[in-house]
ROTISE-618816 format. One record per residue: residue number from 1; residue in three letters; x, y, z of N, C-alpha, C, O in turn. Coordinates in Angstrom, 2 decimals. Layout:
<recs>
{rec NUM, 'ala', {X, Y, Z}, {X, Y, Z}, {X, Y, Z}, {X, Y, Z}}
...
</recs>
This chain:
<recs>
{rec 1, 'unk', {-102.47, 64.84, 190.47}, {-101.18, 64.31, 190.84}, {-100.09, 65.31, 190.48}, {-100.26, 65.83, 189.38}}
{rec 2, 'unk', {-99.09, 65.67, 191.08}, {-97.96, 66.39, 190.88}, {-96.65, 65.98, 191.52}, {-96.47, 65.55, 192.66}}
{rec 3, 'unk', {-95.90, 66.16, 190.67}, {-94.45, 65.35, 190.86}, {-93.41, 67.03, 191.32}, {-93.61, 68.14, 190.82}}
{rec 4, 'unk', {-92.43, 66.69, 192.32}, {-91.67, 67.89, 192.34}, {-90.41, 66.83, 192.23}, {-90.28, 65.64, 192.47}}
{rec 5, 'unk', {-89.29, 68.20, 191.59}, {-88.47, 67.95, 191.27}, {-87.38, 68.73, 191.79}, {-87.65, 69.93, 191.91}}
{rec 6, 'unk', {-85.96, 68.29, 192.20}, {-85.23, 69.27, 192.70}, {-84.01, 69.86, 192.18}, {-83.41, 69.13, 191.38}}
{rec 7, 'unk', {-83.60, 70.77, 192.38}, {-82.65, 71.65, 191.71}, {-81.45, 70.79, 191.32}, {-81.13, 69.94, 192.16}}
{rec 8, 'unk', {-80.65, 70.86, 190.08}, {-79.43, 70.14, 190.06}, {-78.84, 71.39, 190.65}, {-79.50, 72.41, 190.84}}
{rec 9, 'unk', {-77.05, 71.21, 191.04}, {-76.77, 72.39, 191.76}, {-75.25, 72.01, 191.05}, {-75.09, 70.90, 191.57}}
{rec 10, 'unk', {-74.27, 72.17, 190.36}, {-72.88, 72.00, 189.71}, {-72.16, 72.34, 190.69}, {-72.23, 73.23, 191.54}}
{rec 11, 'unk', {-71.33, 71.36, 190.44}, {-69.76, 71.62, 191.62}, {-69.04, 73.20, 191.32}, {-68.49, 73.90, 192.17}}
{rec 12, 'unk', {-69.18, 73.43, 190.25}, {-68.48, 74.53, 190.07}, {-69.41, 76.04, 191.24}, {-69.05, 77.01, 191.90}}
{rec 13, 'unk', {-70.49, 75.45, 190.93}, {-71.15, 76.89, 191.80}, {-70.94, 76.28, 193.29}, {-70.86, 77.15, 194.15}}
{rec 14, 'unk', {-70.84, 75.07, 193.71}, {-70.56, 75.18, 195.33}, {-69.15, 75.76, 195.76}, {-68.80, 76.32, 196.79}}
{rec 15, 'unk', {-68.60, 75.49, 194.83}, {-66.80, 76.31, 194.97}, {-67.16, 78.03, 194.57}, {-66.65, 78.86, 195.32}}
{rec 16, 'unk', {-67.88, 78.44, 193.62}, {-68.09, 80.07, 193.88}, {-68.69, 80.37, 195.06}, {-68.63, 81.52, 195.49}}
{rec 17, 'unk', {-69.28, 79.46, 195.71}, {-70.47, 79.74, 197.17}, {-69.46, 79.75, 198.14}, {-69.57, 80.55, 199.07}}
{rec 18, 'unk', {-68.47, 78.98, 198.07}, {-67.62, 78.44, 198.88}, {-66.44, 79.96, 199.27}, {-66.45, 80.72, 200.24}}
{rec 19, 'unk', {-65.72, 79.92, 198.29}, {-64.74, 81.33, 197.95}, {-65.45, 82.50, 198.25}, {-64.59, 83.33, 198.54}}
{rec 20, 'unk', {-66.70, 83.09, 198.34}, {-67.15, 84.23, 198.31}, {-67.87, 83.85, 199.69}, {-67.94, 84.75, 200.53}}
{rec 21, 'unk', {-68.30, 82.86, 199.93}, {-68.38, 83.05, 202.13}, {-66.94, 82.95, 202.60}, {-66.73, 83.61, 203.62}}
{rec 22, 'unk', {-65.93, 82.32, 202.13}, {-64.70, 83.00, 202.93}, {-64.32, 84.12, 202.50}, {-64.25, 85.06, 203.29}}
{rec 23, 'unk', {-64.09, 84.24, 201.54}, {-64.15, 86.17, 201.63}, {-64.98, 87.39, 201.99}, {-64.76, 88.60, 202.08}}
{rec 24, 'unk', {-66.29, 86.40, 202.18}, {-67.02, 87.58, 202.95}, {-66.59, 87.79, 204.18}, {-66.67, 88.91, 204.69}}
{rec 25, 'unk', {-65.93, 86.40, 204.99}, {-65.85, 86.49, 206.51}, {-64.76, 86.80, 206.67}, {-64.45, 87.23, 207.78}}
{rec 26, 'unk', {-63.71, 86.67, 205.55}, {-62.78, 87.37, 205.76}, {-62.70, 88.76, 206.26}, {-62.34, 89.10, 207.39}}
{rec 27, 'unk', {-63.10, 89.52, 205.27}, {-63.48, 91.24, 205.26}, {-63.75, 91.71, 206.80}, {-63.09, 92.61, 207.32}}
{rec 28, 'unk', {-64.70, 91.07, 207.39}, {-65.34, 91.19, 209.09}, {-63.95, 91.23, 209.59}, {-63.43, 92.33, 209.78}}
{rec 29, 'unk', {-63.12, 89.86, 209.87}, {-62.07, 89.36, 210.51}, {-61.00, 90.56, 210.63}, {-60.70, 91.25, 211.60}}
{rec 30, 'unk', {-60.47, 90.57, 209.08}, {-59.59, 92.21, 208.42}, {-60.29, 93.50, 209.28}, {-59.55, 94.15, 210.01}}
{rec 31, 'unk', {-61.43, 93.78, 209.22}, {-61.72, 94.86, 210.11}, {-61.60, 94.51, 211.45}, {-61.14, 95.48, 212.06}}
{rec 32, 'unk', {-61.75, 93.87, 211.94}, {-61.61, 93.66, 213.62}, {-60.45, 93.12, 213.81}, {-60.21, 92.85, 214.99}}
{rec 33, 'unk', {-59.51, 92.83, 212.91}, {-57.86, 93.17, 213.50}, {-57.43, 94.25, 213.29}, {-56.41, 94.38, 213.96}}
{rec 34, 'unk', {-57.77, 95.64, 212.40}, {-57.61, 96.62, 211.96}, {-57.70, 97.69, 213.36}, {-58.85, 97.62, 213.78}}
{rec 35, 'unk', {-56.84, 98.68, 214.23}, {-57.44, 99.05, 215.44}, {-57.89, 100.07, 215.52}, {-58.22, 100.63, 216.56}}
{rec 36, 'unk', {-58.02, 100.67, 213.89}, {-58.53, 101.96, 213.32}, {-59.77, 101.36, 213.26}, {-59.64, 101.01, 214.44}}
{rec 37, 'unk', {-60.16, 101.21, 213.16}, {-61.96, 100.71, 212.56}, {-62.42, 99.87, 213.59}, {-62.20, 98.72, 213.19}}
{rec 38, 'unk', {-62.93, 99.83, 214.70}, {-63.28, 98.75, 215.53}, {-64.60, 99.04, 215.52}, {-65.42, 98.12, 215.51}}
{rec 39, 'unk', {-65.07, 100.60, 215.52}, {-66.31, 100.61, 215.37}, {-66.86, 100.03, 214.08}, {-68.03, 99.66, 214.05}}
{rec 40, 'unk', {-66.00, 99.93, 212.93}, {-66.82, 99.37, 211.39}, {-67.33, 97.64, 211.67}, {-68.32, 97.07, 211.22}}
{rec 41, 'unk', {-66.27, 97.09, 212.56}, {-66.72, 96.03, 212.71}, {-68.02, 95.28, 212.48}, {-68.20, 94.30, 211.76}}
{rec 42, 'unk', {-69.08, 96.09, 213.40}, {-70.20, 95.55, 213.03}, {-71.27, 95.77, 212.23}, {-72.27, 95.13, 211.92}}
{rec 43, 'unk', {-70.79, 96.93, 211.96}, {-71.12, 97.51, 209.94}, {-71.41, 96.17, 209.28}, {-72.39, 95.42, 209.20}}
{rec 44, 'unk', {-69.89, 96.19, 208.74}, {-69.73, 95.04, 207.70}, {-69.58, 93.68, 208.49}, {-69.35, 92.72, 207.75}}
{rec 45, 'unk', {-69.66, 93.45, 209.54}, {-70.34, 91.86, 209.48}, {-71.97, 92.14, 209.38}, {-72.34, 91.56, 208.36}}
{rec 46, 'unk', {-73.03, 92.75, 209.99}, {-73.72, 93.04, 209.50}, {-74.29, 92.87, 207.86}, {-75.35, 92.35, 207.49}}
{rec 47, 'unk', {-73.26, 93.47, 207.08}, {-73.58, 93.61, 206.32}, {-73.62, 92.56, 204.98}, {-74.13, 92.64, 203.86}}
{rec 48, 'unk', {-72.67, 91.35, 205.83}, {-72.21, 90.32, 205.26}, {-73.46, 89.16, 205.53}, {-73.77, 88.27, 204.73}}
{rec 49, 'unk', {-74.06, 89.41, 206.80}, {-74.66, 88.66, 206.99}, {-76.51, 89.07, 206.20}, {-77.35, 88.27, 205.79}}
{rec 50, 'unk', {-76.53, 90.03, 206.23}, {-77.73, 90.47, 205.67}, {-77.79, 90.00, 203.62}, {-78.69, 89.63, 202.87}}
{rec 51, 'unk', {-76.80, 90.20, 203.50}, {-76.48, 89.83, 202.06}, {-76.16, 87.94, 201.50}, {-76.14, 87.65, 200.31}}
{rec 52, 'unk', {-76.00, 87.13, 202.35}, {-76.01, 86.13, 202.42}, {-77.59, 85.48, 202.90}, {-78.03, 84.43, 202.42}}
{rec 53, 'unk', {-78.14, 86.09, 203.66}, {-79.58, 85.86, 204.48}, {-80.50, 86.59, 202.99}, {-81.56, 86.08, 202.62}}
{rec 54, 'unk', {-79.95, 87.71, 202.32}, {-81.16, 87.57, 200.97}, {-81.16, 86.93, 200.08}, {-82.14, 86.71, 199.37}}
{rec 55, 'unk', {-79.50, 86.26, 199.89}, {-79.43, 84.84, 198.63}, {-80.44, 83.90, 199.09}, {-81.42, 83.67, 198.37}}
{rec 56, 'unk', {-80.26, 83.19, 200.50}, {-81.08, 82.35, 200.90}, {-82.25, 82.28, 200.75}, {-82.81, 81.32, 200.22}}
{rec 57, 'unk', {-83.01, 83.68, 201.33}, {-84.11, 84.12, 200.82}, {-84.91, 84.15, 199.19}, {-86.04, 84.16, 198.72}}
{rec 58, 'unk', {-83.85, 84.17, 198.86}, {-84.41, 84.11, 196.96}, {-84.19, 82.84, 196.54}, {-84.83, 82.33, 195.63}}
{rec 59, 'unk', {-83.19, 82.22, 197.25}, {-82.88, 80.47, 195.94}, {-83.39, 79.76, 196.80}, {-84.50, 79.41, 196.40}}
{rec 60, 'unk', {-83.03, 79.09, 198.42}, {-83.26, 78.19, 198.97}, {-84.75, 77.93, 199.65}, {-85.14, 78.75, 200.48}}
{rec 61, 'unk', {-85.41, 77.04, 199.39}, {-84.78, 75.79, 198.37}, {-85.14, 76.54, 196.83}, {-85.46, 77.73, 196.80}}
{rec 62, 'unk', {-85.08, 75.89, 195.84}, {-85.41, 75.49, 194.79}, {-85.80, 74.14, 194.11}, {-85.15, 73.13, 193.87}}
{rec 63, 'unk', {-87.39, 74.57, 193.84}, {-88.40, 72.95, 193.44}, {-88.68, 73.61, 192.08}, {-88.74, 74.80, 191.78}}
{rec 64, 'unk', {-88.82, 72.45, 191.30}, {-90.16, 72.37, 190.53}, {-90.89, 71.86, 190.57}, {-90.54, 70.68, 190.45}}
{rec 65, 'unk', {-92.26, 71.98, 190.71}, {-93.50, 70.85, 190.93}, {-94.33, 70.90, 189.47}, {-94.88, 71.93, 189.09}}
{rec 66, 'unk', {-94.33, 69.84, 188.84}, {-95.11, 69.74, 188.05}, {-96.72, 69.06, 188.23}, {-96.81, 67.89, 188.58}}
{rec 67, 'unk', {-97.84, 69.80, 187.99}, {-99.25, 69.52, 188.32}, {-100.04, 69.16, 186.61}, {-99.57, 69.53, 185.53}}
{rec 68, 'unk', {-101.04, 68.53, 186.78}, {-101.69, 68.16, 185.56}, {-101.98, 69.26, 185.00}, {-102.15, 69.16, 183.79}}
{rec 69, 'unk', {-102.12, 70.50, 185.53}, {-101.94, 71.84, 184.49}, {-100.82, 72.82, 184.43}, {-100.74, 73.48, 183.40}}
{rec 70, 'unk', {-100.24, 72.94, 185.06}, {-99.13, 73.96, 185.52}, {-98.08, 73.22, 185.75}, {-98.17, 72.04, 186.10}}
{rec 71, 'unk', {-96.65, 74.01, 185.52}, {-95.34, 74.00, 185.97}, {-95.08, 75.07, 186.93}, {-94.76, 76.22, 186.64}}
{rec 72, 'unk', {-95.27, 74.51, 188.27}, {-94.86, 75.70, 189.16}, {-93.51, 75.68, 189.71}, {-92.98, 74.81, 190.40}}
{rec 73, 'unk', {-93.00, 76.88, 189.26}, {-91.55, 77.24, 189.90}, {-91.31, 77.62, 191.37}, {-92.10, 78.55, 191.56}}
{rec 74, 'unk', {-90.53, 77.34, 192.68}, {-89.77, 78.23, 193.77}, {-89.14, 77.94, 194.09}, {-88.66, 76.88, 194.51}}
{rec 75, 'unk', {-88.79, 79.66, 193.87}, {-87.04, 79.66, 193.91}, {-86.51, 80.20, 195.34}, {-85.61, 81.01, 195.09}}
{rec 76, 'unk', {-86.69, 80.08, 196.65}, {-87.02, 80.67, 198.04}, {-88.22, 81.00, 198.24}, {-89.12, 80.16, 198.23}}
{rec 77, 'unk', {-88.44, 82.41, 198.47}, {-89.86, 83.23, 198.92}, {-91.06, 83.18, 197.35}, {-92.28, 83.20, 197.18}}
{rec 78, 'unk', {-89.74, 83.10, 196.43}, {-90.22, 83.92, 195.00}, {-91.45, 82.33, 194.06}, {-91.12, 81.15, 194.05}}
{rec 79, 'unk', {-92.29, 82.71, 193.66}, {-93.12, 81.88, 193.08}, {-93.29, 81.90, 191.92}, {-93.79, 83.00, 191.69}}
{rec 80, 'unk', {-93.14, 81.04, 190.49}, {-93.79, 81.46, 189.40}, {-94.46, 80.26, 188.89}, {-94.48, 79.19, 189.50}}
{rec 81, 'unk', {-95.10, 80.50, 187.57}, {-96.02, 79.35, 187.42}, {-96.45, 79.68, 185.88}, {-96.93, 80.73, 185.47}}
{rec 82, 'unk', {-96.06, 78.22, 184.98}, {-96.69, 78.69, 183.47}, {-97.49, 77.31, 183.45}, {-96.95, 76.23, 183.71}}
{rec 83, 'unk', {-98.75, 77.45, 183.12}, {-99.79, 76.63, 182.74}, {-99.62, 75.60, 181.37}, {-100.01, 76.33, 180.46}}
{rec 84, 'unk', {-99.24, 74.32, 180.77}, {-99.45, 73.53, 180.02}, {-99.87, 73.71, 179.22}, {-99.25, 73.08, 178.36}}
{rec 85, 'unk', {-101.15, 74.56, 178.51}, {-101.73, 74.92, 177.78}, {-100.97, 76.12, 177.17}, {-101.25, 76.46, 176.02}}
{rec 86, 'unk', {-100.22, 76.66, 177.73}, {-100.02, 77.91, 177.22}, {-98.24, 78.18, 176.85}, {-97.61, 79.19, 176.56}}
{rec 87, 'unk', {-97.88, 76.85, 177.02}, {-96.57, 76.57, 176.69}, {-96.49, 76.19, 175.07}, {-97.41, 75.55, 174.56}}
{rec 88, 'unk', {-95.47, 76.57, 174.39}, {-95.08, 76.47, 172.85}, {-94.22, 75.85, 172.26}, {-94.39, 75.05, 171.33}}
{rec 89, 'unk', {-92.91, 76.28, 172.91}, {-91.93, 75.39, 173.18}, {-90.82, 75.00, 174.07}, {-90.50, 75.65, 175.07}}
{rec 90, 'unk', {-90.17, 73.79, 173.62}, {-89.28, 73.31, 175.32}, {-87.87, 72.67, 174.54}, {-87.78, 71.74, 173.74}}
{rec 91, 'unk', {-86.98, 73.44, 175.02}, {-85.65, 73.12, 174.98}, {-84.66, 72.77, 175.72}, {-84.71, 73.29, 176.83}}
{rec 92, 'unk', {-83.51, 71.89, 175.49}, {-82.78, 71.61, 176.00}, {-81.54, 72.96, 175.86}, {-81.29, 73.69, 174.90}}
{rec 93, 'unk', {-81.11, 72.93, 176.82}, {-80.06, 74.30, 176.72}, {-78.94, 73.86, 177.47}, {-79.04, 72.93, 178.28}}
{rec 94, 'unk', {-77.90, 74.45, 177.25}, {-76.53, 74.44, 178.34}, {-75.86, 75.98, 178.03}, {-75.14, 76.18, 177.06}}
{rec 95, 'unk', {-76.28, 77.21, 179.21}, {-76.30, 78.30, 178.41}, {-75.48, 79.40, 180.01}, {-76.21, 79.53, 180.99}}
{rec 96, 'unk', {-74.13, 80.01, 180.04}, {-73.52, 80.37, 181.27}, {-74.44, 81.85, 181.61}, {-74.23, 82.54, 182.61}}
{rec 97, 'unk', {-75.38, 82.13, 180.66}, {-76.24, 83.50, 180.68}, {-77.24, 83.51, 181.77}, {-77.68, 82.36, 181.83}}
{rec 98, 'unk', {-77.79, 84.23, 182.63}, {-78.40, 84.23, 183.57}, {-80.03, 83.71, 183.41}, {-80.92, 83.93, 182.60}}
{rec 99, 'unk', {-79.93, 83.15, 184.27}, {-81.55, 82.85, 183.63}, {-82.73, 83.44, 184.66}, {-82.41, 84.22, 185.56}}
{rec 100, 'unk', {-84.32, 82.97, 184.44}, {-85.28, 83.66, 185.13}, {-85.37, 83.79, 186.35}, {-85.67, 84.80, 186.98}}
{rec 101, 'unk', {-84.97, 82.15, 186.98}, {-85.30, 81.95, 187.91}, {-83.71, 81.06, 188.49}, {-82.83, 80.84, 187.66}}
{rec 102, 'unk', {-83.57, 80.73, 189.66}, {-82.55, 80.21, 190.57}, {-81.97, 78.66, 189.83}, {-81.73, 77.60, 190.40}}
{rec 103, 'unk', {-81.90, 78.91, 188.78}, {-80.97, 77.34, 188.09}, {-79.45, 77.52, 188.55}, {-78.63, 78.36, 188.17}}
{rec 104, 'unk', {-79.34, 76.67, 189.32}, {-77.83, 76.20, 189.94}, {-77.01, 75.53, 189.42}, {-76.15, 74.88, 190.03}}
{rec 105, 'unk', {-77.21, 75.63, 187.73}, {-76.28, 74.96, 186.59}, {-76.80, 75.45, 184.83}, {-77.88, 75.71, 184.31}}
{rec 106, 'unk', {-75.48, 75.38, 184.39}, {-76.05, 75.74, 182.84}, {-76.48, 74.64, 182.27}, {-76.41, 74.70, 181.04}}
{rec 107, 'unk', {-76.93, 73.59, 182.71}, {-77.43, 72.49, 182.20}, {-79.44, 72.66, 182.44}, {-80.20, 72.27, 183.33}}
{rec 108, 'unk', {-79.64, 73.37, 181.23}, {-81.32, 73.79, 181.80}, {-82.35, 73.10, 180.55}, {-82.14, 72.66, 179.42}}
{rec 109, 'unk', {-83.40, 73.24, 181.33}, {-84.76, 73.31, 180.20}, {-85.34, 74.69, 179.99}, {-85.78, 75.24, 181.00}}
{rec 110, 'unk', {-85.38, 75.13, 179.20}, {-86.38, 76.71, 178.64}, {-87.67, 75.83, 178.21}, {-87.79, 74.81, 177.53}}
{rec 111, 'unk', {-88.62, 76.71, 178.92}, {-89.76, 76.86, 178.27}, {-90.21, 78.04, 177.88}, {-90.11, 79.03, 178.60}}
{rec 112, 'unk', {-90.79, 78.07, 176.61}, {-91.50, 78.80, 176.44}, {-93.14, 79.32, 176.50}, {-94.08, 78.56, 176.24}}
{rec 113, 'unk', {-93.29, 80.67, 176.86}, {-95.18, 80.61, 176.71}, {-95.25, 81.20, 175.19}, {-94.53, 81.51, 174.24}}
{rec 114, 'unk', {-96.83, 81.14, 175.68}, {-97.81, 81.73, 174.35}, {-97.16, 83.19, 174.09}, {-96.90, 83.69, 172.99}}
{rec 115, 'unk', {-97.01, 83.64, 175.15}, {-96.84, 85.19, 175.20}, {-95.37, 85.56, 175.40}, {-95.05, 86.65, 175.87}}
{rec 116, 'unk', {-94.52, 84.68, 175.05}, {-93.14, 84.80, 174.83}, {-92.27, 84.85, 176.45}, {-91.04, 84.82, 176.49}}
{rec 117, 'unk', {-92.82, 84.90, 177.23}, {-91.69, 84.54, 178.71}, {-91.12, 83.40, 178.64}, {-91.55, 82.35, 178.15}}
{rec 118, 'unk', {-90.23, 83.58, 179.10}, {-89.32, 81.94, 179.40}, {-88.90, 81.74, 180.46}, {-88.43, 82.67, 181.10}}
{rec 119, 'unk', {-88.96, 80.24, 181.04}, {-88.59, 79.75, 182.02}, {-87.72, 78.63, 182.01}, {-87.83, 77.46, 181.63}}
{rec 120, 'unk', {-86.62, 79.44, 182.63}, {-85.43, 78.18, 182.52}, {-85.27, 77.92, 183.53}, {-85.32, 78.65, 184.53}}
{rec 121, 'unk', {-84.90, 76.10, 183.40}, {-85.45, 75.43, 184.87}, {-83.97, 74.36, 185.11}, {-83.48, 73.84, 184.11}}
{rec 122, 'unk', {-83.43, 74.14, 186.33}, {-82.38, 73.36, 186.22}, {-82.69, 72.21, 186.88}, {-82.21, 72.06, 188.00}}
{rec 123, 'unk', {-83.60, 71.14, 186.28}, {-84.03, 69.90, 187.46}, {-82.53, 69.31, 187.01}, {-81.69, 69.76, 186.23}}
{rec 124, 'unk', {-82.57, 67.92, 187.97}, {-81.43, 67.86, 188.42}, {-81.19, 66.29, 187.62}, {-80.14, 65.64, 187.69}}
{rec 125, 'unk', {-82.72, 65.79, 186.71}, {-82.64, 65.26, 185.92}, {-83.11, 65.89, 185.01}, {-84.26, 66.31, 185.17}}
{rec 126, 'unk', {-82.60, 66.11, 184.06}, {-83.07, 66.37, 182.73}, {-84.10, 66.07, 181.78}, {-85.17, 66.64, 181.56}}
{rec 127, 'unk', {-83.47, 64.92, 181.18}, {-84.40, 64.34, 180.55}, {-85.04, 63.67, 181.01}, {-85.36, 62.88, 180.12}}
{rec 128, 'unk', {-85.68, 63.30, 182.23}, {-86.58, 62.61, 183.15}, {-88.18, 63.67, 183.11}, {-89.38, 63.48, 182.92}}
{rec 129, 'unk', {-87.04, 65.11, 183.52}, {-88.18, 66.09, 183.34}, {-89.23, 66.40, 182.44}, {-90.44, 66.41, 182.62}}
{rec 130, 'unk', {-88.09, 66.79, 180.80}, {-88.54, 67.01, 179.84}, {-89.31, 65.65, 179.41}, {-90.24, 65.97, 178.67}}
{rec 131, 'unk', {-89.25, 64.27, 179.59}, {-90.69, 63.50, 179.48}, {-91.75, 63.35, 180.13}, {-92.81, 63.00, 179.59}}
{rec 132, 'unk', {-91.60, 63.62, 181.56}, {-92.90, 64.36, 182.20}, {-93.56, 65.75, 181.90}, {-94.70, 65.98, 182.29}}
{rec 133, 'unk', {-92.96, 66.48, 181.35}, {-93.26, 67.70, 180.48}, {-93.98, 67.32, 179.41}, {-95.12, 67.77, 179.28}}
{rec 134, 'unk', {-93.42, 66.39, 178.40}, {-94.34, 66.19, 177.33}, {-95.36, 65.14, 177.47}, {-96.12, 65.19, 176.51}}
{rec 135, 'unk', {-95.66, 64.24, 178.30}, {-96.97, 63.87, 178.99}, {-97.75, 64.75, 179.45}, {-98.93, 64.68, 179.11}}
{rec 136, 'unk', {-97.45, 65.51, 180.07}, {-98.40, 66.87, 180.68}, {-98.70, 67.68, 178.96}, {-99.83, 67.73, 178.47}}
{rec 137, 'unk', {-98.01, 68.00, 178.56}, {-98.49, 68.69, 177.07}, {-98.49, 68.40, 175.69}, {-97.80, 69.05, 174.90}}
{rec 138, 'unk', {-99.60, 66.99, 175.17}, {-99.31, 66.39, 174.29}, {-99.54, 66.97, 173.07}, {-99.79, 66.31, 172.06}}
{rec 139, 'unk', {-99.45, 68.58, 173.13}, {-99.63, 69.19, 172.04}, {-98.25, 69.60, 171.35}, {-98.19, 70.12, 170.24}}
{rec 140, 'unk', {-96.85, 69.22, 172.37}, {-95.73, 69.66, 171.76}, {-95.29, 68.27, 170.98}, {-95.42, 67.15, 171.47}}
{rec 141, 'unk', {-94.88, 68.48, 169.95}, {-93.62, 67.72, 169.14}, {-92.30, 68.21, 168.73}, {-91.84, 69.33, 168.52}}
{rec 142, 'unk', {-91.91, 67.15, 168.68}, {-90.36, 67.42, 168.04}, {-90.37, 68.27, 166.95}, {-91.24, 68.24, 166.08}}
{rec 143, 'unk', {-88.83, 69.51, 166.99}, {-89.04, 70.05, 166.38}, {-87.88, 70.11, 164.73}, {-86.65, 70.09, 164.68}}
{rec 144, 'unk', {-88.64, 70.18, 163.88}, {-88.01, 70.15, 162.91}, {-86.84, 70.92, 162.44}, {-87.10, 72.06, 162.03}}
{rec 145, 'unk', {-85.60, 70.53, 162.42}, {-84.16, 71.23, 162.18}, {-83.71, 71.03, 163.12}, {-82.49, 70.85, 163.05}}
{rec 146, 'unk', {-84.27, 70.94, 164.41}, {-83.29, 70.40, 165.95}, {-82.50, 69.39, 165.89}, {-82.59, 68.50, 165.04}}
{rec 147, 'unk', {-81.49, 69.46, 166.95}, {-80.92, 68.37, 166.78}, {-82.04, 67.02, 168.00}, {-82.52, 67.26, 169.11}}
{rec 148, 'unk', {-82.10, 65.99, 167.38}, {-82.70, 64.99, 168.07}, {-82.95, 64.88, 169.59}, {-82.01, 64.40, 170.23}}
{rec 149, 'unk', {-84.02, 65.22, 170.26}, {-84.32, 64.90, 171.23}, {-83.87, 66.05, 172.10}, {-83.66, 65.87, 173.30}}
{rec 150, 'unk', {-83.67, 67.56, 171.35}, {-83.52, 68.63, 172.54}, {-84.37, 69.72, 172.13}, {-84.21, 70.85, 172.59}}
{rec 151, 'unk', {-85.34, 69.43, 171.24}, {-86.15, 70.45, 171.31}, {-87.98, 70.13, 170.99}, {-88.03, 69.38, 170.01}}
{rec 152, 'unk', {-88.75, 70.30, 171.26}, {-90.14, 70.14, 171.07}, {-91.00, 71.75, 170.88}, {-90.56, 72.87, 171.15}}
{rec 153, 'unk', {-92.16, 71.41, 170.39}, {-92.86, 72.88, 170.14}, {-94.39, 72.37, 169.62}, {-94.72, 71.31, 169.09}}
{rec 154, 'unk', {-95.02, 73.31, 169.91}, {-96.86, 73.56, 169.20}, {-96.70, 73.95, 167.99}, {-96.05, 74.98, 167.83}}
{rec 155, 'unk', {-97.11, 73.43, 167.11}, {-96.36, 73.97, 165.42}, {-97.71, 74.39, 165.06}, {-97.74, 74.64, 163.85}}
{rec 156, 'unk', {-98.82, 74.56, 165.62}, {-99.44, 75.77, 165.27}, {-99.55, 76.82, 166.18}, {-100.49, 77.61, 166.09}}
{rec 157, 'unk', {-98.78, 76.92, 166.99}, {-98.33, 78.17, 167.58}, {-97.01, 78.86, 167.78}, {-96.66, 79.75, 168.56}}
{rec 158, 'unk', {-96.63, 78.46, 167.21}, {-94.84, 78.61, 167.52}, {-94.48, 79.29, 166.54}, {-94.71, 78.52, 165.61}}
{rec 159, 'unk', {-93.93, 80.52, 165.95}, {-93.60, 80.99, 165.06}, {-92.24, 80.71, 164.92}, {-91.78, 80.78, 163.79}}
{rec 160, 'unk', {-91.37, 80.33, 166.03}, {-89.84, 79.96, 165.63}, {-89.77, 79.22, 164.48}, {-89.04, 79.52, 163.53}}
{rec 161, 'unk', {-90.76, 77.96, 164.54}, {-90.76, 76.72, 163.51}, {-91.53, 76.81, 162.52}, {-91.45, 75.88, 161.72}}
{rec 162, 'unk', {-92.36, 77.73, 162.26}, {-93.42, 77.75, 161.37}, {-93.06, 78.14, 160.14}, {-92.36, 79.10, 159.80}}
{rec 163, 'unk', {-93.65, 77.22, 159.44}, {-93.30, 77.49, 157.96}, {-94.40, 78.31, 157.43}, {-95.52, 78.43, 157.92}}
{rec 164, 'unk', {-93.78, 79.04, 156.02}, {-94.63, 80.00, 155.51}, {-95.82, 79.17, 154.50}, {-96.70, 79.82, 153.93}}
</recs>
């Protein structure tokens, strides 16, 4: 059985999406009233359009599907995937720093692996996620010094939490 889940997406990034396609189409417009440049014209719409057609290409859509072993990520074309078993720990985050994969808000979950990659994920419920997360991996618990209910971990694998 596997559940997918879909991207939350913040008002604030549909207004950056918003401002930067009218200024892209602006730029085209500005050159083709310009009567010096008529040949650039189709340069830079071209070029506007090719650069908008590779965002698409990389974010849209954005799922997470969670499977009885794996968390598989896609983010457009792009695929990733960390296995249940090999996860350590899972946090709640709200973080404006870029993350791995296509989260359309600083409102995320990080996971962590065995082998230290992280995957920060922006479902569009949160904590809906992170308890289907810890059904799928009943090896994480809450972690000690967190604040309540935003962090979990393998406390015999996790060196963040591990005591000496």
């Amino acid at each position: 059985m596997s559940l997918s889940w879909p991207a939350r997406v913040d008002r604030w990034v549909i207004g950056v999406l918003t401002v930067s396609a009218l200024a892209m189409v602006a730029v085209p417009v500005a050159v083709a009233l310009d009567p010096t440049a008529r040949g650039d014209f189709w340069w830079v719409a071209a070029m506007t359009v090719a650069i908008w057609g590779l965002v698409a290409l990389l974010t849209l859509p954005t799922r997470y599907e969670l499977t009885l072993d794996e968390l598989r990520v896609r983010s457009g074309v792009l695929r990733t995937s960390v296995r249940w078993a090999d996860v350590v720990r899972v946090e709640l985050t709200f973080s404006p720093v870029s993350s791995t994969t296509a989260a359309w808000t600083f409102q995320r979950v990080s996971l962590v692996a065995r082998n230290g990659r992280t995957l920060e994920v922006g479902p569009r419920d949160r904590l809906g996620f992170v308890a289907e997360v810890l059904a799928r991996a009943p090896h994480l618990v809450e972690a000690p010094g967190a604040a309540r209910g935003r962090a979990w971990h393998d406390p015999a694998r996790d060196r963040r939490w591990r005591r000496p």
